[in-house]
OpenMM code with the backbone's topology and positions (N, CA, C; nanometers):
from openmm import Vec3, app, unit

residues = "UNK UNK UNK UNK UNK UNK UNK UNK UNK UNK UNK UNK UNK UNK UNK UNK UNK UNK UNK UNK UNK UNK UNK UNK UNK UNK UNK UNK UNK UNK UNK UNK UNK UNK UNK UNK UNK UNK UNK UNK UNK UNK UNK UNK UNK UNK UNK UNK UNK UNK UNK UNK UNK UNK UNK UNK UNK UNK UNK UNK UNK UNK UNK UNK UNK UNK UNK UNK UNK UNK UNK UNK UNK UNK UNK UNK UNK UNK UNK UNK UNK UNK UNK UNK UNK UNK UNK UNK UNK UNK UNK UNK UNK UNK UNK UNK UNK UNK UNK UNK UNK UNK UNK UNK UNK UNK UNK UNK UNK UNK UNK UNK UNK UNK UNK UNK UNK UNK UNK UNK UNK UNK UNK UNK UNK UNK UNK UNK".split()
positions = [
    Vec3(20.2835, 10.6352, 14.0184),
    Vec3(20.2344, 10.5283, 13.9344),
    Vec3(20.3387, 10.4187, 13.9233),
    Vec3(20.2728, 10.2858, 13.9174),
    Vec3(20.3369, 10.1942, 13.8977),
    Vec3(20.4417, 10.2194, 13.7667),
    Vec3(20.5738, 10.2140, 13.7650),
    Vec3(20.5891, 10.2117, 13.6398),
    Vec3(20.6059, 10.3074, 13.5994),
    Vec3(20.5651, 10.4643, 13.6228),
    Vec3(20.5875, 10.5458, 13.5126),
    Vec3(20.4398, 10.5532, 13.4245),
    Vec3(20.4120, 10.4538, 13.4000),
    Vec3(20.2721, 10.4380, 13.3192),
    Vec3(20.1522, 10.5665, 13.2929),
    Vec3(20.1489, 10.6316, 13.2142),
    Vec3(20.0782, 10.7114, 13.1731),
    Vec3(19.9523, 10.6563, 13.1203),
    Vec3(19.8539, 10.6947, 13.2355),
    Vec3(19.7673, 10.6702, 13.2418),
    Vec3(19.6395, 10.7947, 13.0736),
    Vec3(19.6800, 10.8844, 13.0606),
    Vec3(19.5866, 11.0088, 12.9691),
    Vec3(19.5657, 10.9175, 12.8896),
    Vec3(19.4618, 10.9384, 12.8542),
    Vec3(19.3343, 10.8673, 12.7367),
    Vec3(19.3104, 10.7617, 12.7423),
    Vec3(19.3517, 10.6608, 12.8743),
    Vec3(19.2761, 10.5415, 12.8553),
    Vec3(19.1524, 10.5530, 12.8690),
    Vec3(19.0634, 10.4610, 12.8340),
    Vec3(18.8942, 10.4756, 12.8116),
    Vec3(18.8613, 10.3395, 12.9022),
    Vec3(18.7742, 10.3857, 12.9750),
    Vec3(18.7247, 10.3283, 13.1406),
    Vec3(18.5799, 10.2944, 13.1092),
    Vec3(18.5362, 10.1741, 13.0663),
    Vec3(18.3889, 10.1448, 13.0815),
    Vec3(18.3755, 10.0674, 13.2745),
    Vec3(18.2971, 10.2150, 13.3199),
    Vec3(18.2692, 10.2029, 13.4428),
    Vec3(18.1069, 10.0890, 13.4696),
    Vec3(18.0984, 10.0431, 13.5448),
    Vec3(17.9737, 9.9832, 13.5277),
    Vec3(17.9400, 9.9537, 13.6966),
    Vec3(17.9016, 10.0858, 13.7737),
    Vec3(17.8338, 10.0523, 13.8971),
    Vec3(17.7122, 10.1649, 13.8751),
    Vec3(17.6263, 10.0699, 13.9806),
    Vec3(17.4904, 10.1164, 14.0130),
    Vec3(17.4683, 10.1741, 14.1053),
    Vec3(17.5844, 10.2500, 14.2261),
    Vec3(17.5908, 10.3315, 14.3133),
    Vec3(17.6066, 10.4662, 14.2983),
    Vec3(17.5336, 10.5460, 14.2484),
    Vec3(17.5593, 10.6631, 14.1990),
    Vec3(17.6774, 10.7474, 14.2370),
    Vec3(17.7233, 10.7648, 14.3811),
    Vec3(17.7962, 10.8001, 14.4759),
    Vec3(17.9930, 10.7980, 14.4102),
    Vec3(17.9333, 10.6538, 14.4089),
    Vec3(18.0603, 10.5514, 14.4085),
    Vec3(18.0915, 10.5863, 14.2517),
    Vec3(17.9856, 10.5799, 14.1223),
    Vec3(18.0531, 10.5799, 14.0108),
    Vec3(18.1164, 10.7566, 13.9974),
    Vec3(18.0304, 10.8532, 14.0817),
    Vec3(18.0989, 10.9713, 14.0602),
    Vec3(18.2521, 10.9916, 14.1443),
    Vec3(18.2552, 10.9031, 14.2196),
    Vec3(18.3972, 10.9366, 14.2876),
    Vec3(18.5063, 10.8685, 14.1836),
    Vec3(18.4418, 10.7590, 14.1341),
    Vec3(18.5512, 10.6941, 14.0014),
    Vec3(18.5301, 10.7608, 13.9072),
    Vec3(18.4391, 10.8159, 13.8477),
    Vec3(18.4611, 10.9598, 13.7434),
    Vec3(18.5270, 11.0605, 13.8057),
    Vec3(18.5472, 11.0939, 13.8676),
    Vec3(18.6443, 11.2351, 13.9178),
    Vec3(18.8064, 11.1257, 13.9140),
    Vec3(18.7908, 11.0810, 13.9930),
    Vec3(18.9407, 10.9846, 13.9646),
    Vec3(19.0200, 10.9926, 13.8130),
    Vec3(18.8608, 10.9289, 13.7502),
    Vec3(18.9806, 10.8684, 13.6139),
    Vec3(18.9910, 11.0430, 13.5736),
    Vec3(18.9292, 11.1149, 13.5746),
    Vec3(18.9493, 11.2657, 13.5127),
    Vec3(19.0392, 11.3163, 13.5756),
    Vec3(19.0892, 11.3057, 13.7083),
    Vec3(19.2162, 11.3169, 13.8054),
    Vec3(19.3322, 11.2546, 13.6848),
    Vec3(19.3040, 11.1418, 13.6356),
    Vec3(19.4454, 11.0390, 13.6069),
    Vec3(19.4603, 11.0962, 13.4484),
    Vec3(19.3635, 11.1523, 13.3904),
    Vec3(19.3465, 11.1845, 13.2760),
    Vec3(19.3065, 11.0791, 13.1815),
    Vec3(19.2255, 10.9978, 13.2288),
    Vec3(19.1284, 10.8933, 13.1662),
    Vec3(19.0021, 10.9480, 13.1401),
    Vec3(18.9345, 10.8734, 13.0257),
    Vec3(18.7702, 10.9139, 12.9767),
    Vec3(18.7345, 10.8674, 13.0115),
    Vec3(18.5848, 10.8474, 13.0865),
    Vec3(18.5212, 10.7741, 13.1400),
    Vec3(18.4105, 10.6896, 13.0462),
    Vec3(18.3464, 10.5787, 13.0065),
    Vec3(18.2675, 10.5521, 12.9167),
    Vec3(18.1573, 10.4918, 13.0292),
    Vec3(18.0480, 10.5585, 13.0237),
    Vec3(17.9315, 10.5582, 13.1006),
    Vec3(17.8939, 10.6657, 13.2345),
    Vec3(17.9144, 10.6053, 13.3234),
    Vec3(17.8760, 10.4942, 13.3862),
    Vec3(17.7573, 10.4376, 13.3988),
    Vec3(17.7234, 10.2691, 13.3784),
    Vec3(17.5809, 10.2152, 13.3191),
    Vec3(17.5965, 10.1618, 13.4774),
    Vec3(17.4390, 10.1087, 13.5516),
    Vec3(17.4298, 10.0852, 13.6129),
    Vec3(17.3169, 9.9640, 13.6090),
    Vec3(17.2493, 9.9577, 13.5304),
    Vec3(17.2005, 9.8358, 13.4965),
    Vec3(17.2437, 9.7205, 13.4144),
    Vec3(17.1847, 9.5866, 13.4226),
    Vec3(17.2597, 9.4914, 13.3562),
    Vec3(17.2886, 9.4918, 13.2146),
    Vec3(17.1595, 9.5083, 13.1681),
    Vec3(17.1347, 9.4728, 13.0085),
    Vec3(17.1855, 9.6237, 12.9305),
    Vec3(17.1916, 9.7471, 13.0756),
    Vec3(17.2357, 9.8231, 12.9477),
    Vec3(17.4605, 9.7874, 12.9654),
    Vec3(17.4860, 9.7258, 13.0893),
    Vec3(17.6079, 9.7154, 13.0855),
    Vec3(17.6795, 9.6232, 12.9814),
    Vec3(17.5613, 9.5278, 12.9532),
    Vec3(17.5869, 9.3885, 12.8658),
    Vec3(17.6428, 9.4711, 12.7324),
    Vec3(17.5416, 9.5576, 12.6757),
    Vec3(17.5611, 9.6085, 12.5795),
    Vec3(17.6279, 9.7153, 12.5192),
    Vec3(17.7171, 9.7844, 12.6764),
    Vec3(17.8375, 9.8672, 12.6292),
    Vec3(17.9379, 9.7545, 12.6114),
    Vec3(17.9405, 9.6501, 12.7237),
    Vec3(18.0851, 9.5720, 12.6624),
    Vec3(18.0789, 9.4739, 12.5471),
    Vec3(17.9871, 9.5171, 12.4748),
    Vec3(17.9564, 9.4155, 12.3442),
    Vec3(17.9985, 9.4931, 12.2510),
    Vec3(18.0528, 9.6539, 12.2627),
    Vec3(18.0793, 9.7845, 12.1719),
    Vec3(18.2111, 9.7750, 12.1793),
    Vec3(18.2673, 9.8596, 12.0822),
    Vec3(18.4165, 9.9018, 12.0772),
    Vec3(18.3892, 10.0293, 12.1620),
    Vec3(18.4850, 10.1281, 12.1671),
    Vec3(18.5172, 10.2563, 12.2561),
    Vec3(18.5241, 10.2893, 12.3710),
    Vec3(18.6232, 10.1597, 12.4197),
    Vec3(18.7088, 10.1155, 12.5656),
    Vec3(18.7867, 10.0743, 12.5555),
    Vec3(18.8743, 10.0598, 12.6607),
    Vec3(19.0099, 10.0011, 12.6547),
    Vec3(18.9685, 9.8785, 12.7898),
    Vec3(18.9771, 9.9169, 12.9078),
    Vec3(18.9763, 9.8233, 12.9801),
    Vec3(18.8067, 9.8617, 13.0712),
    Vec3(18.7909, 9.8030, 13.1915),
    Vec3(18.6173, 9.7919, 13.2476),
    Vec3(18.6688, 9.7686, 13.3907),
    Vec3(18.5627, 9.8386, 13.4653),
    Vec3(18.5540, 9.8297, 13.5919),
    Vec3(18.4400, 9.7945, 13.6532),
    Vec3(18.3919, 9.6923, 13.7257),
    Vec3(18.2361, 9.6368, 13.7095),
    Vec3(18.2530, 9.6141, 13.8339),
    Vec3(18.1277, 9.6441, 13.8979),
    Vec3(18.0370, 9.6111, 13.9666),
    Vec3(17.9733, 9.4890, 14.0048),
    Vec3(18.0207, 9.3736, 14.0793),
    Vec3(17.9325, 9.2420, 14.0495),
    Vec3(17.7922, 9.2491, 14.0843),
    Vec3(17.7719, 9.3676, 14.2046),
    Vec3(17.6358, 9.3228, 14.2045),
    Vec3(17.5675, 9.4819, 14.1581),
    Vec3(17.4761, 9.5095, 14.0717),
    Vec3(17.3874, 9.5864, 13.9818),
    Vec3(17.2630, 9.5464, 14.0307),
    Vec3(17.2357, 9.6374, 14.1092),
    Vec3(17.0720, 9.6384, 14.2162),
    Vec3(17.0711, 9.4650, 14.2397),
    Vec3(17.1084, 9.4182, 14.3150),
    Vec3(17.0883, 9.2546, 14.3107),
    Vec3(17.1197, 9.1728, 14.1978),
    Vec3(17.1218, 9.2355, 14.0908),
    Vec3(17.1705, 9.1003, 14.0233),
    Vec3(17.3234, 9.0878, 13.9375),
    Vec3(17.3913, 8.9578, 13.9524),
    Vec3(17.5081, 8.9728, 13.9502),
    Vec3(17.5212, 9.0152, 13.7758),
    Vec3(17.6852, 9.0820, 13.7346),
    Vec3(17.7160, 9.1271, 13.6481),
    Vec3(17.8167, 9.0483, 13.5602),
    Vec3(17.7532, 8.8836, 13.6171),
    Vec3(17.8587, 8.7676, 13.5251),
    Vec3(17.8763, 8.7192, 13.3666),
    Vec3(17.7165, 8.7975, 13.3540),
    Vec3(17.7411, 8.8332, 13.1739),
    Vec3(17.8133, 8.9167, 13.1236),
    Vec3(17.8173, 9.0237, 13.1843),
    Vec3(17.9359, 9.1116, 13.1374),
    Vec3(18.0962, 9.0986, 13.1460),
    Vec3(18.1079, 9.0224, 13.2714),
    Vec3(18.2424, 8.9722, 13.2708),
    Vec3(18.2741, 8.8630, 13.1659),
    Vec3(18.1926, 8.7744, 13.1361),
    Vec3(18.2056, 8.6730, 13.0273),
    Vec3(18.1907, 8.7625, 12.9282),
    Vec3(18.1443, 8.8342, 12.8970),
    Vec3(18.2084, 8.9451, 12.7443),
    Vec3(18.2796, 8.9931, 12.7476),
    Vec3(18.3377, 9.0578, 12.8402),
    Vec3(18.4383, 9.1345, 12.8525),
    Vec3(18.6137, 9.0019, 12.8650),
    Vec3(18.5980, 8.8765, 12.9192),
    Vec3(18.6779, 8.7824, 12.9163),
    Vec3(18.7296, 8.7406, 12.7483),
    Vec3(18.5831, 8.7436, 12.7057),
    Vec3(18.5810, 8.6927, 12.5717),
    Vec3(18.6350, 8.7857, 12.4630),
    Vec3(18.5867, 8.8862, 12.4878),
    Vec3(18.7251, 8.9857, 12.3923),
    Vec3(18.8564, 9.0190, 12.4518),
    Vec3(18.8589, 8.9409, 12.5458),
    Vec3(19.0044, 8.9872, 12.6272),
    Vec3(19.0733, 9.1573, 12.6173),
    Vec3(18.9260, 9.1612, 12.6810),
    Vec3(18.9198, 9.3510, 12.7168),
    Vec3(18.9622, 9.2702, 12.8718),
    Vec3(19.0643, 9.3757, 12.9552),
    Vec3(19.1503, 9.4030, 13.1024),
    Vec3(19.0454, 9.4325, 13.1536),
    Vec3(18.9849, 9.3467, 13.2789),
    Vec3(18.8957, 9.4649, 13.4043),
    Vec3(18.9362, 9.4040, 13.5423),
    Vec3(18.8660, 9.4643, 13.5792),
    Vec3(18.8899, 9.4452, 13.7440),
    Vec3(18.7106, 9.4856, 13.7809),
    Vec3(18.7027, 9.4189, 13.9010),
    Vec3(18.6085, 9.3777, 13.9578),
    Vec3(18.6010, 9.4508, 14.1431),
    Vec3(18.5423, 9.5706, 14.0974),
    Vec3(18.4752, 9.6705, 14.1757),
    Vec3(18.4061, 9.5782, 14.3155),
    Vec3(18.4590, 9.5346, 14.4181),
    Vec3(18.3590, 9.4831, 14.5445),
    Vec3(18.3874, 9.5199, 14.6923),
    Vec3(18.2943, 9.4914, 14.7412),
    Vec3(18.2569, 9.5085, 14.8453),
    Vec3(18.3433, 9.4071, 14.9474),
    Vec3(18.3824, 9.3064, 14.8949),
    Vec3(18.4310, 9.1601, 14.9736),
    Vec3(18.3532, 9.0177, 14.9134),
    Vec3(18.4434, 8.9390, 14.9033),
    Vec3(18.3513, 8.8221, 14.9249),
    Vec3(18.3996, 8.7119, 14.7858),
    Vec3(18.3690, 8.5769, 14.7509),
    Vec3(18.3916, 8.5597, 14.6305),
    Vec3(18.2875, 8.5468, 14.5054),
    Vec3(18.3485, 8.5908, 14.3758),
    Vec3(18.2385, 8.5929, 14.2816),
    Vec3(18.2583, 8.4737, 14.1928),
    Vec3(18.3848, 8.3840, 14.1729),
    Vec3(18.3702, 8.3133, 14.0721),
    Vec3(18.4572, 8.3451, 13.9676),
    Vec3(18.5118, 8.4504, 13.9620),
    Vec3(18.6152, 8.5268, 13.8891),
    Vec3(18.7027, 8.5143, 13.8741),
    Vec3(18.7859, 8.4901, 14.0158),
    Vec3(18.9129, 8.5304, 14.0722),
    Vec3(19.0080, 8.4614, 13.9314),
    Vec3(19.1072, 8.4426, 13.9128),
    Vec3(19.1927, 8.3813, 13.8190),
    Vec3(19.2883, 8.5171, 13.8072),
    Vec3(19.4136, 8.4620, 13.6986),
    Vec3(19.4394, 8.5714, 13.6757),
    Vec3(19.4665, 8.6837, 13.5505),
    Vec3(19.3633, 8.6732, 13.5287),
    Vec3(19.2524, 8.7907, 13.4196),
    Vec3(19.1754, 8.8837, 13.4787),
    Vec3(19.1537, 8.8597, 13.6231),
    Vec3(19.0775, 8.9104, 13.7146),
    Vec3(19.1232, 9.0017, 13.8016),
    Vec3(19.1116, 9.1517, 13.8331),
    Vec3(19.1449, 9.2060, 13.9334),
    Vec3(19.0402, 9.2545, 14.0355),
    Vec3(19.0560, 9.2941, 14.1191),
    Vec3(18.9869, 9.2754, 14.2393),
    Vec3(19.0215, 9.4372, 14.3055),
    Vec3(18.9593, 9.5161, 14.2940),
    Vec3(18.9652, 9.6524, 14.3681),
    Vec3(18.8562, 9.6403, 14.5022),
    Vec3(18.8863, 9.6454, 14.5951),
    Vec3(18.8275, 9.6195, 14.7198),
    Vec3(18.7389, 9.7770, 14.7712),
    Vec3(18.6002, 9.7414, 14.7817),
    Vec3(18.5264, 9.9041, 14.8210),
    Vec3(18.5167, 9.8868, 14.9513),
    Vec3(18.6017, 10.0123, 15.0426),
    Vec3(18.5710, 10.1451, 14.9843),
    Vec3(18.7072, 10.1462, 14.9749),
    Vec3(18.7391, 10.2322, 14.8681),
    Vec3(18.9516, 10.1868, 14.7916),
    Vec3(18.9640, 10.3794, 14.7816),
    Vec3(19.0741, 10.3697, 14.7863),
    Vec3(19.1566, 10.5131, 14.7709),
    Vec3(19.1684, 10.5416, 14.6597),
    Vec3(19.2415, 10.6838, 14.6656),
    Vec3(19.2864, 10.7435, 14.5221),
    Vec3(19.4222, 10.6416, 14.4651),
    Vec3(19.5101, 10.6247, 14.5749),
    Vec3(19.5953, 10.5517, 14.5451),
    Vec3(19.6055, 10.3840, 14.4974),
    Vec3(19.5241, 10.3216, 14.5820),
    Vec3(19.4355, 10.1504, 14.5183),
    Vec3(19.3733, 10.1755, 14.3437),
    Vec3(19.2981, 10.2951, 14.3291),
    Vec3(19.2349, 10.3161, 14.2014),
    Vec3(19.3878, 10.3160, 14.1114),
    Vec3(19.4514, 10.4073, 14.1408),
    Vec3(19.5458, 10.4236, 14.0241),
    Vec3(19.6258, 10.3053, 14.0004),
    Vec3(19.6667, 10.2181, 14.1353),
    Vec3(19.7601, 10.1050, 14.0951),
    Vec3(19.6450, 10.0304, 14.0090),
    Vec3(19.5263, 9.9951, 13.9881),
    Vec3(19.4331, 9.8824, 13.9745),
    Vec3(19.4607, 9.9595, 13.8415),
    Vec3(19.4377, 10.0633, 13.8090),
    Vec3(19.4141, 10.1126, 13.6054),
    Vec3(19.5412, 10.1080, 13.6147),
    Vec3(19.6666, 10.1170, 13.6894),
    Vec3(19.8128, 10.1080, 13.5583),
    Vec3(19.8098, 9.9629, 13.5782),
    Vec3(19.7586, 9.8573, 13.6478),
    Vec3(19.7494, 9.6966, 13.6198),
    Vec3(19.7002, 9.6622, 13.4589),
    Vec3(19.5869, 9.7372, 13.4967),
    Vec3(19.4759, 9.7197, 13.3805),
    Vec3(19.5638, 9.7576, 13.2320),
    Vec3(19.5673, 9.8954, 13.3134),
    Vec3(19.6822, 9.9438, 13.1483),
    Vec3(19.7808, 9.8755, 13.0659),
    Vec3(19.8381, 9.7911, 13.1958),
    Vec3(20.0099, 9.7045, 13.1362),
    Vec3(19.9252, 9.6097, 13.0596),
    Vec3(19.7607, 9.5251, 13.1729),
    Vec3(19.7660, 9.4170, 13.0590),
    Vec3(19.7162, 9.4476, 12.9264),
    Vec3(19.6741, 9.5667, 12.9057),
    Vec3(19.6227, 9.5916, 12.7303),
    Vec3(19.7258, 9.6127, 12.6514),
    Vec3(19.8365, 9.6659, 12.7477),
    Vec3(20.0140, 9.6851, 12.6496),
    Vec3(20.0483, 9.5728, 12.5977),
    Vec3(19.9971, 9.5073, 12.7083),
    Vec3(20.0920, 9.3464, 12.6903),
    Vec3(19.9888, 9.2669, 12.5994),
    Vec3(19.8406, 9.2588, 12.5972),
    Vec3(19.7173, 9.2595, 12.4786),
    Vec3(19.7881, 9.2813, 12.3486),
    Vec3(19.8184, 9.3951, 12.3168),
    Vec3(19.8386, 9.4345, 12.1980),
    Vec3(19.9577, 9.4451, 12.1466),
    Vec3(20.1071, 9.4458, 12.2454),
    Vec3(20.2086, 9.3375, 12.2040),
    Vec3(20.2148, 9.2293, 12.1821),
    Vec3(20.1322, 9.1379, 12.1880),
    Vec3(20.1120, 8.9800, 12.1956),
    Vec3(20.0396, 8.9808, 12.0561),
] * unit.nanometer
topology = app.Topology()
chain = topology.addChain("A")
for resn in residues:
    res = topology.addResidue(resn, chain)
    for name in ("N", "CA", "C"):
        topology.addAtom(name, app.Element.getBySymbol(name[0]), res)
């Protein structure tokens, strides 16, 4: 791990619609000793986990059966909850740097650097 960074009990609102894909990132974060919160795969129900407390940072999906997941990133921006942005390739409109970018199909090792990213910026969130 980057850092040293102890990853146990961070809370992971997962948000893909690939069934496949969200169980290989649930075994991961349970590998890293993270909780997983979901995984939602539709829009309106993703809108409405990141409108909740009982997460730390989000891992999204831009595209959710065809349609993009730019409401959720604008909630998730707006409480300045940490995510990164689950893709395939390509640009979404995102990029900045608030934005991380995990590239599919990503390793055990890409996953863990992308959550101790995620992790530092909620350290650095809640030192600030």
């Amino acid at each position: 791990m980057d850092g040293g960074r102890d990853l146990r009990g961070l809370r992971v609102l997962v948000v893909e619609d690939e069934i496949l894909v969200a169980m290989l990132i649930e075994e991961m974060c349970f590998d890293l000793g993270c909780e997983v919160v979901g995984p939602v795969a539709m829009l309106e129900e993703a809108l409405e986990h990141s409108r909740q407390p009982g997460f730390d940072v989000a891992l999204v999906d831009m595209n959710l059966g065809g349609v993009k997941a730019d409401p959720v990133i604008a909630e998730l921006r707006g409480r300045s909850i940490p995510f990164a942005i689950a893709s395939g390739g390509g640009e979404f409109g995102h990029e900045g740097e608030d934005a991380l970018v995990l590239d599919k199909p990503f390793g055990f090792a890409q996953f863990e650097e992308c959550l101790t990213q995620l992790a530092t910026r909620l350290a650095a969130r809640g030192s600030a």
